[in-house]
Structures are given as structure tokens and as C-alpha cells.
C-alpha positions, 0 to 999 in steps of 0.5 A: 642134830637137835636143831635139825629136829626141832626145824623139822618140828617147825616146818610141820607145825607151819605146814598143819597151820596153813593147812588149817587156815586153808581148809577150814577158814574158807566157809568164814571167808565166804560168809565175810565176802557175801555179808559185804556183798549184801551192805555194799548193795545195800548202800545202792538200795537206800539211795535208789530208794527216793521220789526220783527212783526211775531216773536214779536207776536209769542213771546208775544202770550207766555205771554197770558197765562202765567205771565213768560217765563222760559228761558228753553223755548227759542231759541238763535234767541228768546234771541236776540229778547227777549233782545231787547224788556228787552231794550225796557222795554216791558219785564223783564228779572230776572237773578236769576230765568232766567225767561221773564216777561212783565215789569208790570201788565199793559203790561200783560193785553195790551199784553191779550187784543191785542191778544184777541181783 
């Protein structure tokens, strides 16, 4: 029997933890989501931030949506600027299905969350 109080002893101790970790880690948790909202977004920002600022924005306005941009869909003076930011590792070029994606999860959510602010 004393094994059986001592598993019982266990249980609650795991059970009080988990309640703990729950209740009271959920503020740390948000202020840790909202502090990467806010660099993530701000990756977007400093880059946007340049001489060609409106047509940077009207491109990366495309990403909103949608996670890729089919080269179809681009002009020639969109290409020069979508190299430079491929340079800049803000997007991705993949040359089999000739196609712009933002270098990573990360910069598709900074790119959603600049232009939804």
C-alpha cells in the first residue's frame, strides 16, 4: 500500500504542475508570441524601408495571400527588383518551378503582418 500512496502522491504533484504551467505560463507565452510578432515584422520593415519602397511594397503586397509568386506573373523591372531582394535572402528563387517564395515561414508572417498591421 505504501507504493500505491506514494503513486498517488506522484499523480498530484504532475497534476498541480501541469495545472501551474497552464494557468499561469499563459501571459509569458503571449508576451513571447507578440515579441516575435513584432521582429518578425520588423525584418519586413527594414527592408521596405529603401529608395524603391513602393514598388518593394507593391511586390511583397503579392506574398499576402499567397506563399509564391509564378515568374509568369512578373515584369522585367519586377525581375531586377525580385533579384536583388533573392541577394538579400528576403525571397527565394527556385529555378526548377521558376517561382518567388519568401526565404522562410518567418518572413511570410513579417511580410502579413506589416501589411495588415
Amino acid at each position: 500500500m505504501q507504493g500505491n500512496d506514494e503513486f498517488k502522491k506522484d499523480i498530484n504533484f504532475i497534476c498541480l504542475t501541469l495545472f501551474f504551467d497552464t494557468f499561469f505560463l499563459r501571459d509569458p507565452l503571449e508576451t513571447v508570441i507578440a515579441s516575435y510578432k513584432k521582429k518578425i515584422r520588423s525584418l519586413v520593415v527594414d527592408y521596405v524601408v529603401k529608395p524603391e519602397q513602393k514598388e518593394i511594397k507593391e511586390l511583397l503586397r503579392r506574398f499576402i495571400d499567397s506563399y509564391q509568386l509564378p515568374k509568369e506573373q512578373i515584369t522585367s523591372e519586377d525581375e531586377t527588383l525580385l533579384r536583388e531582394m533573392v541577394r538579400q535572402n528576403i525571397l527565394y528563387f527556385d529555378p526548377t518551378k521558376a517561382t518567388y517564395y519568401p526565404q522562410g515561414t518567418s518572413y511570410h508572417h513579417g511580410i502579413r503582418l506589416h501589411f495588415r498591421k
